[in-house]
N, C-alpha and C positions, 0 to 999 in steps of 0.2 A: 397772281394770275390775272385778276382782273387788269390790276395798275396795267399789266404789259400788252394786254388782250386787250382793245376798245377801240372804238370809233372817234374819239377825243381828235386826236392828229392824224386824221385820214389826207388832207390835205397835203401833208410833211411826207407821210408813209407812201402816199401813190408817188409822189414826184420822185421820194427817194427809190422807192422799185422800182419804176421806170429808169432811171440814171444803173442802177446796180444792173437791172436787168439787159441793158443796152451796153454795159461794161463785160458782161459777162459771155454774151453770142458770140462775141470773136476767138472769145479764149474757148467755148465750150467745144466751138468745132474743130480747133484747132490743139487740145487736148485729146477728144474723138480719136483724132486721125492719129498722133502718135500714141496712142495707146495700140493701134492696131484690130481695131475693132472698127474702126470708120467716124464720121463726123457727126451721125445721127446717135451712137452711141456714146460721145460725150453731152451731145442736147437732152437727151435721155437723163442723165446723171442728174444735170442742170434742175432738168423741171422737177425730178421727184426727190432729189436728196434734199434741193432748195425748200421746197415749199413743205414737206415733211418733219423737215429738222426746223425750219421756221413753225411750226402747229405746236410741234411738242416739244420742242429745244428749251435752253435755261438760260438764253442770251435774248433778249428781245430784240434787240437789233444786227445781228446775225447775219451773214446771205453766205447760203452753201453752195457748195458743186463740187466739181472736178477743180484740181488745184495740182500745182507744177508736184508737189511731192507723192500725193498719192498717185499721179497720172505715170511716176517713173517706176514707183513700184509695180504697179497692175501692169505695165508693159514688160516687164520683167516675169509675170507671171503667168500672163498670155501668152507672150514668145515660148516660154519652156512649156505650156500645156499643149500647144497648136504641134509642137514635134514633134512630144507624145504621141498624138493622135495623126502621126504622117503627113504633116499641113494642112489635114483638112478640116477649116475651120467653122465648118457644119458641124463636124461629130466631137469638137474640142467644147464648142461654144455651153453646150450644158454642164460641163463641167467648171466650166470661166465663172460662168455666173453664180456657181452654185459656190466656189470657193467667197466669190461676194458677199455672197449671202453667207456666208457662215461668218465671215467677217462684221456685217451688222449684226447678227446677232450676238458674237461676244462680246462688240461694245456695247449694246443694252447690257448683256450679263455684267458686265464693266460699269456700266453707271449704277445699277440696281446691288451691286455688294459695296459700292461706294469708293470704285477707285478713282473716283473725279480727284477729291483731293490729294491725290499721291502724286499727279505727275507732274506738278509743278518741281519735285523733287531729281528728274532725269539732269543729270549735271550739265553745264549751257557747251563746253568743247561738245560733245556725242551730239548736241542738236547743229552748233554750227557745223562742225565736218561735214554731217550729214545733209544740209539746206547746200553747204557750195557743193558738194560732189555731186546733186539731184541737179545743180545748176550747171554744171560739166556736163555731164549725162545728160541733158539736154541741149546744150552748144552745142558737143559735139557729134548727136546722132542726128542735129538735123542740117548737119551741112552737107550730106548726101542730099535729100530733096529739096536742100536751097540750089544748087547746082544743076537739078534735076535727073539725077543716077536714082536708077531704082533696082537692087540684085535679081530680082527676079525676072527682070525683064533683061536683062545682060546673056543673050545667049551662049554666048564664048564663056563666057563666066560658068556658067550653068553647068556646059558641057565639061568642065574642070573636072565634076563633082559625080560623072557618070559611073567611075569604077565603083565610086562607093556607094552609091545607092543601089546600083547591082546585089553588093553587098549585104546590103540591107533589108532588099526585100528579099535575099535568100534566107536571111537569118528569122527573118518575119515568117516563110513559110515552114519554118524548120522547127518555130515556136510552136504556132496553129498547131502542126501533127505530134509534136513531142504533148498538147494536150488532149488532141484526140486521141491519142493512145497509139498512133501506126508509126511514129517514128522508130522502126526496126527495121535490120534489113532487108528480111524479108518480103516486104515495100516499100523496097527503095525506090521502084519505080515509079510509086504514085508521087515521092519526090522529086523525079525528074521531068514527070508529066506537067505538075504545076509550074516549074522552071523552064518550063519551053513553052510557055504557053502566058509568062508575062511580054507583055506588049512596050513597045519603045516609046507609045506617051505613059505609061507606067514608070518607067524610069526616070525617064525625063520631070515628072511629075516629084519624085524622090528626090531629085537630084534640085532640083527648083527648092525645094523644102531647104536640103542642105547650104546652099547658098544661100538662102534670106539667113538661117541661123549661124551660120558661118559670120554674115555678116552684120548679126544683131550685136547690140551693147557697143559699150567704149572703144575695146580693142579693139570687135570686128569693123567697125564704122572705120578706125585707122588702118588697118589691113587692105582695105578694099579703094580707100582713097586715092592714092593713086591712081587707079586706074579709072576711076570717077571723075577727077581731075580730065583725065586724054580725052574724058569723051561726055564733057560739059555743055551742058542746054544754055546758052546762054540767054535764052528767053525766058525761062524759068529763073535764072541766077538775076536777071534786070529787073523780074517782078519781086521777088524775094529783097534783094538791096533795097528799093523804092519803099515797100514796105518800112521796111527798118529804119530808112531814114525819115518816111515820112511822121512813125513812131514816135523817136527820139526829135525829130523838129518840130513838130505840133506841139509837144510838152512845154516847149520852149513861149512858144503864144500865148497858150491858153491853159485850163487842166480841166476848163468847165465841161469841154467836149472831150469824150474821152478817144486818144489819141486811136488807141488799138480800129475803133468802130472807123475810124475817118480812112484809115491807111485802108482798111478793108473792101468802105466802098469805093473810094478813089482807082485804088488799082487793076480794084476787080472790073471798073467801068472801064477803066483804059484797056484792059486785054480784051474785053467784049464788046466797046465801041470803033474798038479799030481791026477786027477781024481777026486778032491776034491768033497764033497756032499756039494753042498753051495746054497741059494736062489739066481738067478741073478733077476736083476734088471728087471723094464716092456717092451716089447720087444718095440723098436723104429721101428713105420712102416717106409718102404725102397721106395723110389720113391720122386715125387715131394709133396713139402704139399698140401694142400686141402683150399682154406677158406669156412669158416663155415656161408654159407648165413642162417644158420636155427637164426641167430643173429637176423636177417631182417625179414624172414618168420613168426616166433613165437616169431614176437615182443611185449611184453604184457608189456605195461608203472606201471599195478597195482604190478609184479613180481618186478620190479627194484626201485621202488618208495622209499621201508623203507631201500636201499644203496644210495641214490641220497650223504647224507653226506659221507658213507662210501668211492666213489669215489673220491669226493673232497680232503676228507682228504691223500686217494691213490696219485691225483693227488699232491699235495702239498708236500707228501714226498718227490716223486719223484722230485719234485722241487728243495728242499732243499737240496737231497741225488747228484742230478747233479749240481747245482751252487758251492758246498763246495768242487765236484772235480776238477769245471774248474779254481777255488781260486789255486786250489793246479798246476793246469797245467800253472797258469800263471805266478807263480811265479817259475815253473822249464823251463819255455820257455822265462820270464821275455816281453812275450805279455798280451794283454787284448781281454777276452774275451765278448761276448756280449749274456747277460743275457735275454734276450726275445726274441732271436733269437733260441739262447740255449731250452726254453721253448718249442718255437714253433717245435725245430726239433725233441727234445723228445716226445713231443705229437701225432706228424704225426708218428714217430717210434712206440710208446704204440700203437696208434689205430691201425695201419695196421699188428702189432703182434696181436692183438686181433683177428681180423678178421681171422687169421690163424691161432689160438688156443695157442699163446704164452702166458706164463705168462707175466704181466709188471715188465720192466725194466728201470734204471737209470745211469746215469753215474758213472761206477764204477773207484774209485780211483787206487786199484795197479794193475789191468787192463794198465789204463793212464797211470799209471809212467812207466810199464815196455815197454810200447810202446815208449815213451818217450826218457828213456834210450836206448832203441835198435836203435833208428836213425829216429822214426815215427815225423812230423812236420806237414803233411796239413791233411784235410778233406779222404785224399786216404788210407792211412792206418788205420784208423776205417773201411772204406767200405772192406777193403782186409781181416779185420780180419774177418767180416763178413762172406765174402765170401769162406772165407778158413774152417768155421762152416759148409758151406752150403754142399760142397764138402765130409767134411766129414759124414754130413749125406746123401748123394744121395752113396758114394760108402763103408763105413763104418757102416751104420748100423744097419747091422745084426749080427758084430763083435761086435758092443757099447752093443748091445743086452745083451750078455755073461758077461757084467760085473755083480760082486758079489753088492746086493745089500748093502752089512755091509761095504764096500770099500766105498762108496759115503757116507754112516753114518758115518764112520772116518775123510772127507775131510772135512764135514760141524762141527764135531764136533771142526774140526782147526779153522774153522769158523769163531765160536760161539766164541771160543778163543781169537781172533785176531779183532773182531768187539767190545770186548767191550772198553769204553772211561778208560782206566786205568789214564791217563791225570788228567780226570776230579776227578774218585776215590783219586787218593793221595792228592791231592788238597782240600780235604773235611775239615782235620782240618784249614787249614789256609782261608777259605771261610766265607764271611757273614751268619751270622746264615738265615735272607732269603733266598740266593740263594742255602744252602743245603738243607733245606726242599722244595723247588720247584724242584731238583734234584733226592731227595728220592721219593718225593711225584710222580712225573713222573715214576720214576723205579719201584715203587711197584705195581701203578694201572696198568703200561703196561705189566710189569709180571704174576700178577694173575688176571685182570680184563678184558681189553678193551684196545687194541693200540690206540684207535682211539679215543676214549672218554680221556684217559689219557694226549696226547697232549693238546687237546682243555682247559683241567681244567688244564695244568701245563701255557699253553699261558696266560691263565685269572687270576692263581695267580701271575705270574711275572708282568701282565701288571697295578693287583690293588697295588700291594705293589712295581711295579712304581712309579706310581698317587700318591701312599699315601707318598712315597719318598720325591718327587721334589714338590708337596705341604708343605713338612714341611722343605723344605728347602726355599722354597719362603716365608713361613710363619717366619723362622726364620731371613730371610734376608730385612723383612717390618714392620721388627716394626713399631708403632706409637708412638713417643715422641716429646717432645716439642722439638723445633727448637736448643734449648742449650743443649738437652741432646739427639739428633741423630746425628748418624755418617754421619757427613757433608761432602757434594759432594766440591769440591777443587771452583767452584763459589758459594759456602755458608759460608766460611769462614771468611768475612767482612763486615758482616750485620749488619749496626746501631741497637742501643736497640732499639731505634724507630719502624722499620720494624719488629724486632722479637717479640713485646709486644703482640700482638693480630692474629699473624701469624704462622700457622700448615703448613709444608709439609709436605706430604708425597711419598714415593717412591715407586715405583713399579718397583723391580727387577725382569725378566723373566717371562713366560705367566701365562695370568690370565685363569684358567682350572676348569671344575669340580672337581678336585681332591684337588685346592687352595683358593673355593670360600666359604666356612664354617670360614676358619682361616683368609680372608681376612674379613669378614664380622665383627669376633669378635673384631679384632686388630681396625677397622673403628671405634668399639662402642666407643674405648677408648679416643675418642678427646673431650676434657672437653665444655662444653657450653658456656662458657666466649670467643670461639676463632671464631673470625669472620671472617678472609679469610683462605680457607683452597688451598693451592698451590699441587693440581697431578703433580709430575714429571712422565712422561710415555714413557721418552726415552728408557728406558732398558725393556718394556714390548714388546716383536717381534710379540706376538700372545695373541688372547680371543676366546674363544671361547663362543657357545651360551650358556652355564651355569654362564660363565664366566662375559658375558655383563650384562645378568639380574643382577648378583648381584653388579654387577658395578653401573647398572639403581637405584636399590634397596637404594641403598648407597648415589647415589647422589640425588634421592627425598628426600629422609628424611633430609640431609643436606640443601637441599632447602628450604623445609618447615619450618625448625628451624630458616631460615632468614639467611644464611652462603652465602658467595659468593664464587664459584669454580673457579678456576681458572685451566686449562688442559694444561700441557704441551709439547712441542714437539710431539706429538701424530704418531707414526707411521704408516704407509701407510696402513698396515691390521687391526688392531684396527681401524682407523678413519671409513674406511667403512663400521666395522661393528656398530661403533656409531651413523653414518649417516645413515643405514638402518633403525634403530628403532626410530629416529627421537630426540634419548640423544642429539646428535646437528641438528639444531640451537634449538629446543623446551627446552627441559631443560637447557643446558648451549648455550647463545650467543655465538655469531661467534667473537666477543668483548672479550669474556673471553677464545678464545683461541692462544696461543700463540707460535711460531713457536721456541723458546728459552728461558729461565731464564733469561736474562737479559732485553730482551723486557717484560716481565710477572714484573719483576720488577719496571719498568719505569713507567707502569701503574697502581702502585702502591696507590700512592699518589692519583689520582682520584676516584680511585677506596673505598680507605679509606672515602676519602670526601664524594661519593656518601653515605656509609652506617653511616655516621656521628663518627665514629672512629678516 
């Protein structure tokens, strides 16, 4: 703590937070806003997850916030709460945050039972599908406000959508009385009273709802295109372009200045020194933030109940999204970082952004590196960049205010660009045919379906056609053959025919698993009847499991019953205990028939013979 904690390289650490922290405003607002929450609530993120998870994180050189992956998920999970609650994003907004916050806290519960070190183990197809398809899903939801269409404001559009929100709020008032208890017919007419007596900005208001979520996500953004296209802002689409180009050609000069900040001010100075007619962005309230006790107040367990997975999975990204940057910081600082400490500072950063209306955020990578490179080394230069966010929202803005909203749709659309795994893409023809289709399969469902469901089925198809993997590699590596015709271990190589007449080994390379216990069982059938000692070598078995030992039990009753004598070898230290718990020893094979080596198993050979009259 100390080494990473000090004043040592204060000099390194302010220039590098200022550089990260100056890298970071463009994206924070511009994450903000397509989260759907606004531009103040991705600065939000910025200041508190940044400098939070910089105090108590396991990365010293770290800068967190809002970042392309989590910012696609929480739009995903904003949009589905804000319909719930009829688009009103007042009475959505405590339950948004609260889902947040239940998100940092199971990544502390995450870091504190120590699942830092596991998720290096998420197979890299489920991370890449999943980084290009967050990279789609950003192309393509901001090329409506690159063009400047916005659904809610599309009247014609809107009016599409009136039969059904008629609909909707009938079925909302049919709800209401079927819980107050008068949905009978014998007041029906208080039914009809409330239905004549909804107002046509009421519907209209329904109907504005359905049309933004009509036209939320992938599909909807193409759906509506079209018509986006006929009736294109072309003032909006020249600020947006410029942007992008000025992005992508600044890179090209320089990297010292960071490109996003430059296309920011530039453009934004061109629309507001020339009088431009442009959309700005949602004004960012000026003063100190606020937290949102209504978290606490209108806390309703039934509201948060069908996200309890959705957060998990939030938190888990976010897991994944900061361990894979502090990989990258430890091998550009050639330290090590510590991965559940790391957890736990991200976690206390998400929540206490929650509480203050932040989107969640993760350890962003070229954030890190630029800090890195600028001379940033401890825990102080994350807290400065932070703090350098903070400052400029208490005296900037009412000026962040004034930016053009199509400016922040050009930076994410760099994004979207730049987030996806092109790595993994070229990589496609030279890949095992499995791992492209668990990459595809991951990219499509998280593009047009569910972020959130798509990891879970991309996790479960890597982990069966594991299983089914290293099963049929244990299956191919155990045969059963007679002792003259298996690939003899170097102390099997000078066995009198004596000892080989009536004697079967067998081998058990690597664990015995559910995914190994089918092809173990069939491969056992094949030991002919005539063979009356059968020899378990079990030194290369490290692990069993509970599918594993039944079929082991399985195998060695039947062998018994046929009148066979086992003999078990070298048994290692987790195997034996789980043999000794189900009572396979001493009950089915004596403490006599087991042996600590192959050549002890040998010597008792001969008695052993004797006993079965062979």
């Amino acid at each position: 703590m100390k080494k990473s904690f000090n004043f040592n390289n204060f000099k390194g650490d302010l220039l590098g937070g200022i550089t990260a922290g100056i890298v970071a405003l463009p994206l924070s607002l511009a994450f903000g806003v397509s989260s759907g929450l606004g531009p103040s609530a991705g600065l939000y993120g910025a200041i508190f997850v940044g400098f939070f998870s910089a105090l108590f994180g396991g990365t010293s050189t770290q800068i967190s916030g809002p970042t392309a992956p989590m910012t696609a998920v929480s739009m995903v999970i904003i949009t589905g709460i804000i319909a719930t609650f009829e688009g009103d994003l007042d009475k959505a907004l405590p339950v948004i945050l609260t889902v947040f916050l239940v998100a940092g806290l199971m990544q502390i519960g995450l870091g504190l039972i120590g699942l830092g070190k596991y998720i290096k183990y998420i197979p890299y197809p489920v991370v890449s599908g999943f980084m290009t398809a967050i990279g789609i899903i950003i192309l393509v939801t901001q090329i409506l406000p690159t063009i400047g269409y916005y659904p809610k404001e599309d009247t014609a559009y809107i009016y599409q959508f009136k039969p059904k929100a008629e609909e909707v709020i009938l079925e909302s008032i049919l709800r209401d009385e079927q819980k107050e208890g008068i949905l009978v017919l014998r007041d029906f007419k208080e039914t009809i009273n409330r239905a004549e007596n909804i107002t046509e900005e009421q519907i209209l208001k329904e109907a504005q709802t359905l049309a933004v979520e009509n036209a939320s996500g992938v599909i909807g953004a193409l759906k509506v295109l079209p018509r986006a296209i006929k009736s294109i802002d072309w003032t909006a689409f020249l600020l947006a372009m410029g942007t992008i180009i000025i992005i992508f050609g600044f890179k090209r000069i320089t990297t010292t200045i960071p490109s996003t900040l430059i296309a920011l001010l530039v453009m934004s100075t061109i629309a507001i020194a020339f009088g431009i007619d442009y959309r700005p962005i949602e004004k960012i309230p000026s003063g100190l933030p606020l937290p949102h006790f209504s978290i606490f107040t209108h806390f309703n367990f039934n509201n948060i109940a069908p996200y309890i997975f959705t957060s998990l999975t939030l938190a888990l990204l976010g897991a994944i999204d900061s361990l894979l940057t502090s990989v990258v910081a430890d091998n550009m600082t050639k330290t090590r970082h510590k991965p559940n400490k790391e957890l736990i500072g991200q976690g206390i950063g998400n929540s206490i952004g929650a509480i203050f209306g932040g989107i969640p955020g993760a350890g962003a990578t070229i954030r890190t590196v630029v800090n890195i490179n600028a001379g940033g080394k401890t825990k102080i230069s994350g807290m400065i960049a932070a703090i350098l966010l903070f400052i400029v929202l208490l005296a900037l803005g009412p000026i962040a205010s004034k930016i053009p909203a199509a400016v922040l749709a050009g930076i994410l659309i760099t994004v979207g660009i730049g987030v996806m795994d092109y790595k993994g893409l070229k990589a496609i023809p030279h890949m095992p045919l499995p791992e492209v289709l668990i990459m595809i399969t991951v990219l499509i469902l998280s593009t047009v379906w569910n972020l959130v469901y798509a990891v879970g089925i991309g996790l479960v198809i890597a982990s069966l056609m594991f299983m089914k993997k290293i099963g049929d590699l244990m299956a191919e590596r155990s045969e059963i053959k007679v002792l003259d015709e298996e690939e003899k271990w170097p102390d099997e190589t000078n066995l009198s025919k004596e000892i080989k007449s009536n004697i079967y080994i067998k081998h058990i390379k690597g664990p015995l698993f559910f995914g190994s216990t089918s092809e173990f069982q069939r491969l056992t059938q094949k030991i002919p009847d005539h063979a009356s000692i059968i020899i378990i070598r079990m030194g290369r078995m490290q692990y069993i499991d509970q599918s594993g030992l039944y079929a082991l039990e399985d195998v060695l009753s039947r062998l018994v019953q046929e009148g066979k004598a086992i003999c078990l070898v070298n048994i290692l230290k987790q195997p034996r205990y789980m043999l000794e718990r189900i009572d396979i020893i001493p009950d089915l094979i004596p403490e006599e028939h087991i042996f600590t080596s192959f050549e002890a198993c040998l010597k008792a050979l001969p008695a052993l013979r004797k006993e079965l009259n062979v």
